[in-house]
DSSP file (Angstrom, degrees, kcal/mol; ACC not computed):
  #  RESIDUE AA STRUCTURE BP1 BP2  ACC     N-H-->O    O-->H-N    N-H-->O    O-->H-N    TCO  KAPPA ALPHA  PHI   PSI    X-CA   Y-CA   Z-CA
    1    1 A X              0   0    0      0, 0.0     2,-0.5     0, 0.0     0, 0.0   0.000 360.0 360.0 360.0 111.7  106.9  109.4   13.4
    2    2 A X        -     0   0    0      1,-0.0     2,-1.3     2,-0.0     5,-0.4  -0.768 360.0-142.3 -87.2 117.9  106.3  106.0   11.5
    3    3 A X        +     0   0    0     -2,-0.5   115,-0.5     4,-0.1     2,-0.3  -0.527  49.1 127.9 -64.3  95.8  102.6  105.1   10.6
    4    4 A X  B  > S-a  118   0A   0     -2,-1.3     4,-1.1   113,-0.1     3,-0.4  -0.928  77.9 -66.4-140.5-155.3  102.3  101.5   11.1
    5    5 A X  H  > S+     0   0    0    113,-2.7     4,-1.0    -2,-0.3   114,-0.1   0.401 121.0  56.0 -72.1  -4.8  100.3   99.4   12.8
    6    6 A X  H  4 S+     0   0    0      2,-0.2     3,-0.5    -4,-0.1    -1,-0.3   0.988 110.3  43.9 -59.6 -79.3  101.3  100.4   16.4
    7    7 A X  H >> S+     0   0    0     -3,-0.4     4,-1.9    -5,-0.4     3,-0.5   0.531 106.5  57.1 -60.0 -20.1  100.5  103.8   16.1
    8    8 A X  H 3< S+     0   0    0     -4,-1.1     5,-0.3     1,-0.2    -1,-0.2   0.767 118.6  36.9 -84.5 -35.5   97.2  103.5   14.3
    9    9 A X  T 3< S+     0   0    0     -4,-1.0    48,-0.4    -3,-0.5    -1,-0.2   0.279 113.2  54.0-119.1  51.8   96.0  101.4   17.2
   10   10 A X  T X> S+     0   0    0     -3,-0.5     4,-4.2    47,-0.1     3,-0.7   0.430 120.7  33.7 -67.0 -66.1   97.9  103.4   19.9
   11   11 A X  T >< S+     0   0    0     -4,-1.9     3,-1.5     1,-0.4     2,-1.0   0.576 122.4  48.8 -72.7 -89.8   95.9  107.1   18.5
   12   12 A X  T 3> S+     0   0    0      1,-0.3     4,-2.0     2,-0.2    -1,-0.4   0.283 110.6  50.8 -25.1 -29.4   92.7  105.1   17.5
   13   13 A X  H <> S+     0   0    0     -2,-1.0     4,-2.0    -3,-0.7    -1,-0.3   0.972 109.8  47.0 -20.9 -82.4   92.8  103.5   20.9
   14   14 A X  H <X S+     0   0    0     -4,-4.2     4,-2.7    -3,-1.5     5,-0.3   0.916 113.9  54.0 -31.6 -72.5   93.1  106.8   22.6
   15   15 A X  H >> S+     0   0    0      1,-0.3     4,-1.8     2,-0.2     3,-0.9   0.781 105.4  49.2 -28.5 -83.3   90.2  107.9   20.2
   16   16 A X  H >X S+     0   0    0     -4,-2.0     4,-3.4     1,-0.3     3,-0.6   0.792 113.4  44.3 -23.0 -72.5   87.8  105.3   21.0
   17   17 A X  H 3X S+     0   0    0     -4,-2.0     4,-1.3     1,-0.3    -1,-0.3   0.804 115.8  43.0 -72.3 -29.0   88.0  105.6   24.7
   18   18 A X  H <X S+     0   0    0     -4,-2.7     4,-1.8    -3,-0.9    -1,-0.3   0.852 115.7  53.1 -79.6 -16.8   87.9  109.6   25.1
   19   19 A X  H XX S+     0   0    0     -4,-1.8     4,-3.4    -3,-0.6     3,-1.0   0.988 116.4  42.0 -66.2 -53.9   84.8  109.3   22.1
   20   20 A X  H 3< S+     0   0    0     -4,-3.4    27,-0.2    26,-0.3    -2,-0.1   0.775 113.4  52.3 -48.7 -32.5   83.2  106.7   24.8
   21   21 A X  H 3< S+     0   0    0     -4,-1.3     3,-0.3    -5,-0.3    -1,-0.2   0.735 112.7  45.1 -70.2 -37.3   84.2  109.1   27.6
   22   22 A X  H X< S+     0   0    0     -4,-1.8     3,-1.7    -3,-1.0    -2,-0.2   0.985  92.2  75.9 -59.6 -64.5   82.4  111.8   25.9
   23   23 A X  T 3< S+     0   0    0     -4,-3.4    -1,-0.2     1,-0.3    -2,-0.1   0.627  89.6  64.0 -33.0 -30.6   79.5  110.0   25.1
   24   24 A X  T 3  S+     0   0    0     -3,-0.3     2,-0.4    19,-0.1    -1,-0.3  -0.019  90.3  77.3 -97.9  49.5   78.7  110.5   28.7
   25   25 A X  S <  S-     0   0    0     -3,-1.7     5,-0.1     5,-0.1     0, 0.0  -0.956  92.8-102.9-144.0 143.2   78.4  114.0   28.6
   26   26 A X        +     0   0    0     -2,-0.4     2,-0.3     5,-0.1     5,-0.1  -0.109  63.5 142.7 -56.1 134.9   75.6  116.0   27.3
   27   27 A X        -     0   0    0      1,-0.1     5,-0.1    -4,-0.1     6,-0.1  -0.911  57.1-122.0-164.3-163.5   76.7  117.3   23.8
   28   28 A X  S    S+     0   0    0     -2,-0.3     7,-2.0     6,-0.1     3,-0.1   0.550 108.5  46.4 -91.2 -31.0   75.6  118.0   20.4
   29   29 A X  S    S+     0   0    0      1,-0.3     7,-0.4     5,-0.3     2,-0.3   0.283 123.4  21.1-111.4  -3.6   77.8  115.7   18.6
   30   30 A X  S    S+     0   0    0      5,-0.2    -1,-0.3    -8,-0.1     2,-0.2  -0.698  96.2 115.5 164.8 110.7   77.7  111.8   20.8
   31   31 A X  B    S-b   37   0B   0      5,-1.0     7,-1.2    -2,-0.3    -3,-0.1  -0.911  84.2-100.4 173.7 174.6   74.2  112.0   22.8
   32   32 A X  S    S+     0   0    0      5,-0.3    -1,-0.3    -2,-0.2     6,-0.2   0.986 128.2  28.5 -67.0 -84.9   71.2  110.5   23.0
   33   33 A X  S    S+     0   0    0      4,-0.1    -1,-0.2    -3,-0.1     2,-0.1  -0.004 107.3  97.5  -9.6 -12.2   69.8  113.3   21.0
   34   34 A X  S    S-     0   0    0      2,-0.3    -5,-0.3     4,-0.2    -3,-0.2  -0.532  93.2 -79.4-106.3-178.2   72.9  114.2   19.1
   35   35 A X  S    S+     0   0    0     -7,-2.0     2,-0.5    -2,-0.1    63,-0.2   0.804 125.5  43.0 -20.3 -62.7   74.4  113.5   15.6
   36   36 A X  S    S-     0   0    0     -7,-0.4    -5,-1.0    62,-0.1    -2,-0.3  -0.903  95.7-135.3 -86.4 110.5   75.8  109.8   16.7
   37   37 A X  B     +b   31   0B   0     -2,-0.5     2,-0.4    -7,-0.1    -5,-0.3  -0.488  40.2 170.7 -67.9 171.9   72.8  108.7   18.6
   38   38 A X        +     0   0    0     -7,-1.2     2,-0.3    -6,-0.2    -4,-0.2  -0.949  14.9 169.2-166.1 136.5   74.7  107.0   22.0
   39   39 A X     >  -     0   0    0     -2,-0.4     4,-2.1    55,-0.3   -16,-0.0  -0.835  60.0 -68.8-135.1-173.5   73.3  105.6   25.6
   40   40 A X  H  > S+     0   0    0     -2,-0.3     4,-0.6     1,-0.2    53,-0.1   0.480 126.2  53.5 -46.5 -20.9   75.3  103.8   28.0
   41   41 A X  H  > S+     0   0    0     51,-0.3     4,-1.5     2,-0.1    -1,-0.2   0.817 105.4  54.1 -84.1 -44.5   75.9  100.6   26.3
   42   42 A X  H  > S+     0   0    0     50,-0.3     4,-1.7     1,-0.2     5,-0.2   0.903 103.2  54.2 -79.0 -42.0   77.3  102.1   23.2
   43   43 A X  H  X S+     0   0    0     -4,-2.1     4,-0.8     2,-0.2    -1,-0.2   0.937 109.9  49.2 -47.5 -46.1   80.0  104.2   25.0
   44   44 A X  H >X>S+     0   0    0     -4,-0.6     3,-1.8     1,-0.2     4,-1.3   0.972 103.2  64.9 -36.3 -60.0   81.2  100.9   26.7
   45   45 A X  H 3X5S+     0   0    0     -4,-1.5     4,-1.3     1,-0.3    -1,-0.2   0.806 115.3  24.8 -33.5 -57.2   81.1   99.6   23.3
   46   46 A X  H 3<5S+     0   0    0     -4,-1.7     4,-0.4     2,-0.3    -1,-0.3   0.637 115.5  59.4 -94.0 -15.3   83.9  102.1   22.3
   47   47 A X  H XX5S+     0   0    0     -3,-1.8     3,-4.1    -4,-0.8     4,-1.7   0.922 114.2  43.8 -71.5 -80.8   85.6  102.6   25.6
   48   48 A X  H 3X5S+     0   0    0     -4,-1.3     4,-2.3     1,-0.3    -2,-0.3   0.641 111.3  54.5 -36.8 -27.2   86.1   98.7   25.3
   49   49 A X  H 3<<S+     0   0    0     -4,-1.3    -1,-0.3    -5,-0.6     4,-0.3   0.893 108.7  45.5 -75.3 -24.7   87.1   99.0   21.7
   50   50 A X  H <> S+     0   0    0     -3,-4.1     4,-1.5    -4,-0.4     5,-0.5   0.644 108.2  62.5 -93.8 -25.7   89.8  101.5   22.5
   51   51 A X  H  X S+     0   0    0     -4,-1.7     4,-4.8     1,-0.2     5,-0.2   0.994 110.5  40.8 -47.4 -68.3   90.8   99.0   25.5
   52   52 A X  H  X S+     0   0    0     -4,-2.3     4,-0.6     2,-0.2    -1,-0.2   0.513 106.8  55.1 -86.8  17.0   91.5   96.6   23.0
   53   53 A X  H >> S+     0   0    0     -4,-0.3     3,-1.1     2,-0.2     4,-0.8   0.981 118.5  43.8 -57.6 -69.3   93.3   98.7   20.3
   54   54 A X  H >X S+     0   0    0     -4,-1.5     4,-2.9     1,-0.3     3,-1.0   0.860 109.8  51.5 -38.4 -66.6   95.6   99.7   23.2
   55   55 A X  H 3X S+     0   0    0     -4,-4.8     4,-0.8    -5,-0.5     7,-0.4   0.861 109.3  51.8 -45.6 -35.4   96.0   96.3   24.7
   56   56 A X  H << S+     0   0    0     -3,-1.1     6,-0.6    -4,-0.6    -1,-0.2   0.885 109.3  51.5 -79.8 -29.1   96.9   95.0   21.4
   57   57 A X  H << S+     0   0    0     -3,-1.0    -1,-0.2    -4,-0.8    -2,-0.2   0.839 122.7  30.3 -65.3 -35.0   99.7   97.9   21.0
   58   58 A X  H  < S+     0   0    0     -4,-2.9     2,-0.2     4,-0.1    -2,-0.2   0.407 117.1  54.8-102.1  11.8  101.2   97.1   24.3
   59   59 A X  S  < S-     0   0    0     -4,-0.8    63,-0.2    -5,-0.2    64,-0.0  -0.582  96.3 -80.0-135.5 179.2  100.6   93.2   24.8
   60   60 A X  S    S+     0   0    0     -2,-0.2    62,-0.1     1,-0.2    -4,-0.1   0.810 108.2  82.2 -69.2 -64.4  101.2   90.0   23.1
   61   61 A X  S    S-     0   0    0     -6,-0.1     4,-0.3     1,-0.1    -1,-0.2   0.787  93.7-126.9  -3.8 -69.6   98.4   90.4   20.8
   62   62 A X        -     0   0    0     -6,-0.6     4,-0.2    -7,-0.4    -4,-0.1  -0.453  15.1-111.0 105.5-179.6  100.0   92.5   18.4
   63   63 A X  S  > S+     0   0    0     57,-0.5     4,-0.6     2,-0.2     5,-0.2   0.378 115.5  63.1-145.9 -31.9   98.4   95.9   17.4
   64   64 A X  H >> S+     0   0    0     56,-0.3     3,-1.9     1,-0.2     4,-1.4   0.952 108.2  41.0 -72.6 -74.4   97.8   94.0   13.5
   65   65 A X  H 3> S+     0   0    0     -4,-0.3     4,-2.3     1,-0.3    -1,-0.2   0.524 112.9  50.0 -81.5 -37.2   95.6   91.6   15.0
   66   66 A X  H 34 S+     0   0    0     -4,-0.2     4,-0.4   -13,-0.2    -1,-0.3   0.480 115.4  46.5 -85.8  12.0   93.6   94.0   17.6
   67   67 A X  H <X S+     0   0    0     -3,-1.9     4,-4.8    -4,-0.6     5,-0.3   0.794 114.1  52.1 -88.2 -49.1   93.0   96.3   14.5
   68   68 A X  H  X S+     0   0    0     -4,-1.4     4,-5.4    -5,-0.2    -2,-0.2   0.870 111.0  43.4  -3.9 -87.8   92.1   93.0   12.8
   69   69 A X  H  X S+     0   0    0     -4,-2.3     4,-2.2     1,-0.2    -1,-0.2   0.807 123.2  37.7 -41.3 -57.7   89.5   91.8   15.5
   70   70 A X  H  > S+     0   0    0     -4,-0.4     4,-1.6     2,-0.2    -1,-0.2   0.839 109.6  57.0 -77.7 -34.6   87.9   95.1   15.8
   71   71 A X  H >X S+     0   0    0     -4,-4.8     4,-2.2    39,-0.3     3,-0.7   0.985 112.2  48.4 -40.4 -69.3   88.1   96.0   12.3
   72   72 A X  H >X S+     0   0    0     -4,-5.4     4,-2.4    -5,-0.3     3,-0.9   0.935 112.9  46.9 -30.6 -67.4   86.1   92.8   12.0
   73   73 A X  H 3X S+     0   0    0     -4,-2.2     4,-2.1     1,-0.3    -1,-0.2   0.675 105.7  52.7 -35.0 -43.6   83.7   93.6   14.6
   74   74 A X  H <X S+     0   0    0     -4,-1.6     4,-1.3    -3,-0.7    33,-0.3   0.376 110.0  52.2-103.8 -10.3   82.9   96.9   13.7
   75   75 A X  H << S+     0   0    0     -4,-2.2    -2,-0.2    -3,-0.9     5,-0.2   0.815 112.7  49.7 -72.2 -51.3   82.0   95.4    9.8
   76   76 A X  H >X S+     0   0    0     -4,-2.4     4,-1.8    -5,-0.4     3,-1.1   0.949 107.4  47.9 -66.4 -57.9   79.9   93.0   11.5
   77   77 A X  H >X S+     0   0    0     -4,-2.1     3,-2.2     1,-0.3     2,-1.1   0.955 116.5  50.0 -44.3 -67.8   78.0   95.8   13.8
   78   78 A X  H 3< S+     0   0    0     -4,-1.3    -1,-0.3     1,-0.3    -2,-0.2   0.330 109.0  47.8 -68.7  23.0   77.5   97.8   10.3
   79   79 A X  H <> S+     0   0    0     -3,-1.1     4,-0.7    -2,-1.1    -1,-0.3   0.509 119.0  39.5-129.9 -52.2   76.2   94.9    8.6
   80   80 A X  H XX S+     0   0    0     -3,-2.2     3,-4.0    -4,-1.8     4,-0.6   0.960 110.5  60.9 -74.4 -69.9   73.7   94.2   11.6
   81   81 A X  H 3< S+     0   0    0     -4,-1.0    -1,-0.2     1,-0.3    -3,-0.1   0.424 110.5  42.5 -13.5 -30.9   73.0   98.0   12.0
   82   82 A X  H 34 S+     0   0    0     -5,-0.4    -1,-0.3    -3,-0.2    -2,-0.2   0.799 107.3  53.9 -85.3 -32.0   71.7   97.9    8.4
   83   83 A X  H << S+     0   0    0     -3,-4.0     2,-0.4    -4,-0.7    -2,-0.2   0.291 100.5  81.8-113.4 -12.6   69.7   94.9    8.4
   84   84 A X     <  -     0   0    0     -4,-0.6     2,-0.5     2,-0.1     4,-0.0  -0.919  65.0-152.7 -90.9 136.8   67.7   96.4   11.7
   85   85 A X        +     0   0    0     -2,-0.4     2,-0.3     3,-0.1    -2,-0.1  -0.785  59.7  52.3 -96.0 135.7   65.2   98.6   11.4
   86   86 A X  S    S-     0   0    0     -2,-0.5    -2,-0.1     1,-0.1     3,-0.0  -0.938  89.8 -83.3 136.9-169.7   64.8  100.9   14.4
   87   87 A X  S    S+     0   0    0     -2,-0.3     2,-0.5     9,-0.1     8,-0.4  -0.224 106.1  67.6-124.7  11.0   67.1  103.4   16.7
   88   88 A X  S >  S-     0   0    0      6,-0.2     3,-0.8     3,-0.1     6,-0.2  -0.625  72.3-145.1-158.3 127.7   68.4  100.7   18.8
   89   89 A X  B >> S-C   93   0C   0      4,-6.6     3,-3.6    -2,-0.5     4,-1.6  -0.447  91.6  -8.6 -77.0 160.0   70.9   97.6   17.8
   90   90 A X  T 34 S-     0   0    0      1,-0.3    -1,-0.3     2,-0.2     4,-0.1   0.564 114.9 -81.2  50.3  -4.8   69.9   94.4   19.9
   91   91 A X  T <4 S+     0   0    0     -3,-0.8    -1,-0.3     2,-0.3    -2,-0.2   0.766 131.2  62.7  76.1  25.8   67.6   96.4   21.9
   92   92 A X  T <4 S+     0   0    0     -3,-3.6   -51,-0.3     1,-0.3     2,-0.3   0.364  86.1  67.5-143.1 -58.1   70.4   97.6   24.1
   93   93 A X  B  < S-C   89   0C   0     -4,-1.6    -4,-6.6   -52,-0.1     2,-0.4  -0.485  76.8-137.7 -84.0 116.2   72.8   99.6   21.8
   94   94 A X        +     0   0    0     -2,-0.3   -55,-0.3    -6,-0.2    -6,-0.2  -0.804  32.6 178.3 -96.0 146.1   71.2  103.1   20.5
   95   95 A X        -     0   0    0     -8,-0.4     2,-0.2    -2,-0.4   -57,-0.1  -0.545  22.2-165.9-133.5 176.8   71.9  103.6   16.9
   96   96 A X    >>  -     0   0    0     -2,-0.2     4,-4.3   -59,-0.1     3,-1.1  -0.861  42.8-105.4-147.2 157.9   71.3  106.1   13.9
   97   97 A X  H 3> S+     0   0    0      1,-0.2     4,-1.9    -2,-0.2     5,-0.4   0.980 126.8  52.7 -54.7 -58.3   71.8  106.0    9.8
   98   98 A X  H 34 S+     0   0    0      1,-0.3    -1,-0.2     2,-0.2     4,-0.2   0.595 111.5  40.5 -82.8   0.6   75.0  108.4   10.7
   99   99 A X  H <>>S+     0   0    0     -3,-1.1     4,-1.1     2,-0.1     5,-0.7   0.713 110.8  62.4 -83.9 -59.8   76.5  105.8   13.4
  100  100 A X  H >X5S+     0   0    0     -4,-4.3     4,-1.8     1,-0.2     3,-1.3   0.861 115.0  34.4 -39.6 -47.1   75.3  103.1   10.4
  101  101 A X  H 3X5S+     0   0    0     -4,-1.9     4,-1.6     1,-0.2     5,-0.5   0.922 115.4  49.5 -60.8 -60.7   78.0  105.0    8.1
  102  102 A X  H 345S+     0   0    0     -5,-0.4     4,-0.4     2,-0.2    -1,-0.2   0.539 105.5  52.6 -77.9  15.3   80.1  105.7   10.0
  103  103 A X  H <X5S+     0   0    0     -3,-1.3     4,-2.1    -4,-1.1     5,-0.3   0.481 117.5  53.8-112.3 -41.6   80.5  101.7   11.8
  104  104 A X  H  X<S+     0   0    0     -4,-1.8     4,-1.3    -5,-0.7    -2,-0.2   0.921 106.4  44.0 -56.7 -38.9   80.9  101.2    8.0
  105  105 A X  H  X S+     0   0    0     -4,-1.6     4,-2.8     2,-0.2     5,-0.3   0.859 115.8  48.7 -63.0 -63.3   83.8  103.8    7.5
  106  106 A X  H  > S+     0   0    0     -5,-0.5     4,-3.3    -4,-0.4     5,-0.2   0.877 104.9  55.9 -61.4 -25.6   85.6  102.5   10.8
  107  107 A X  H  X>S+     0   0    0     -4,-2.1     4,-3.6   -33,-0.3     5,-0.6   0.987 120.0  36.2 -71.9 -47.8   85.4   98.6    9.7
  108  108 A X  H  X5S+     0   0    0     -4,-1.3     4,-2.1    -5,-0.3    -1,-0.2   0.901 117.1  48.5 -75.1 -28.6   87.3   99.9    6.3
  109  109 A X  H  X5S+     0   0    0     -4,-2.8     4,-0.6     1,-0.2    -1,-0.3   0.804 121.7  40.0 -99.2 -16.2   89.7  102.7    8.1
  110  110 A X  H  <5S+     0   0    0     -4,-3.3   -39,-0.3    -5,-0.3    -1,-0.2   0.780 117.8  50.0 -92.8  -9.0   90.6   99.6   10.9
  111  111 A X  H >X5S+     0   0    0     -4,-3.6     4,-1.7    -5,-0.2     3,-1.4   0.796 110.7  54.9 -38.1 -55.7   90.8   97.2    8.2
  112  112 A X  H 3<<S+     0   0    0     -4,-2.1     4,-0.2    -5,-0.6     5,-0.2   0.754 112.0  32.9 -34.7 -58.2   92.8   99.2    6.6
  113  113 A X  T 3< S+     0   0    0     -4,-0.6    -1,-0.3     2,-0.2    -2,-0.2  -0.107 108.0  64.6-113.9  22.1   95.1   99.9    8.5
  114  114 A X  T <4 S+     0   0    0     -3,-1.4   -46,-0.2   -47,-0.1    -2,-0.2   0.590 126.2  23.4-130.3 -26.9   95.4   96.1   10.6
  115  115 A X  S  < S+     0   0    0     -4,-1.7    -2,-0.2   -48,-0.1    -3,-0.1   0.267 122.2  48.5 -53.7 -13.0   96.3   94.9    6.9
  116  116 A X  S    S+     0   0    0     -4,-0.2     2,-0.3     2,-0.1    -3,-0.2   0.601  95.0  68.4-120.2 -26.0   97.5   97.3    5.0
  117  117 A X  S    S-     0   0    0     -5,-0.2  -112,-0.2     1,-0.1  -113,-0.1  -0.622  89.7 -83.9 -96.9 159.7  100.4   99.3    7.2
  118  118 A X  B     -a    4   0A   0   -115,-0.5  -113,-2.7    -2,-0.3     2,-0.5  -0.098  57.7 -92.0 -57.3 161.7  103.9   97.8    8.2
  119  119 A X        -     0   0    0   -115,-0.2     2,-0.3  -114,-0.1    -1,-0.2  -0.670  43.0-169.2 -87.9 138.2  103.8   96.0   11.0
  120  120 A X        -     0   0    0     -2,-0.5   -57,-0.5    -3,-0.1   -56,-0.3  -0.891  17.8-135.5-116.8 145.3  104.5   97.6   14.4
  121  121 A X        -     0   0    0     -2,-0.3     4,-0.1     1,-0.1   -61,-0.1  -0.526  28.0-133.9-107.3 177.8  105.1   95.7   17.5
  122  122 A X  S    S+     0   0    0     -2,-0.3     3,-0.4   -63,-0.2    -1,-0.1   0.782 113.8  55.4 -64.4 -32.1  104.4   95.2   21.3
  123  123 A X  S    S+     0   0    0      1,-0.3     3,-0.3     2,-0.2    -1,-0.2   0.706  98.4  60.3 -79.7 -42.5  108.3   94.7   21.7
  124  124 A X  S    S+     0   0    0      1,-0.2     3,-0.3     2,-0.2    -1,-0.3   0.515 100.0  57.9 -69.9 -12.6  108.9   98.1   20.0
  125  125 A X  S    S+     0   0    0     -3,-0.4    -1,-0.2   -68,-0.2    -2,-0.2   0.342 106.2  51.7 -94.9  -8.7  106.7   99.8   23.1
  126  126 A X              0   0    0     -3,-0.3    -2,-0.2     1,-0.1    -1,-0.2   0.580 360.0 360.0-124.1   9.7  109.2   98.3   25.5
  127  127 A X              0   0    0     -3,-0.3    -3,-0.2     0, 0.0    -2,-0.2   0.557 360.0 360.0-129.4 360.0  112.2   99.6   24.0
């Protein structure tokens, strides 16, 4: 198996959407109440992030550029996430300090990796 940028946003894909899937089940770990605070908006948030990992692995897009985009995104969220004081970003998206770290920790580990590993393509999924 070669890590590049296909496969980081193939399994992170996957990741996203079953963490977003989770997120609507009572749990310890992804809850209202749990470690990663979570409601209903913020599971979209990450089902839809894992949409487009995927889409970028299988599409036109390219798999660099939707680690890119979201990498980006997810810098931006930990950047707002800091700079609001409260449990909830925008007033719609429930947060916590260990979601604030850890939206920091994903902008660098999809950064990372939408810049830093060979490039894999969309074309390579279809042969």
């Amino acid at each position: 198996m070669n890590l590049d940028t296909r496969m980081a946003a193939i399994v992170l894909g996957v990741i996203f959407v079953l963490v977003g899937l989770i997120g609507f089940v009572p749990n310890p770990i992804a809850s209202p109440a749990g470690i990663f605070a979570v409601n209903t908006n913020h599971n979209i948030v990450h089902i839809v992030s894992g949409v487009v990992l995927l889409a970028g692995a299988y599409t036109g897009l390219g798999p660099s550029m939707a680690l890119k985009i979201i990498g980006v995104i997810y810098a931006l969220v930990a950047i707002a996430g800091f700079a609001m004081a409260g449990d909830m970003m925008f007033g719609v998206i429930a947060m916590n300090d260990a979601d604030r770290w850890f939206h920091v920790f994903l902008a660098i580990l999809l950064l990372a990796s939408g810049y830093g590993l060979p490039a894999g393509s969309a074309r390579a999924a279809a042969a």
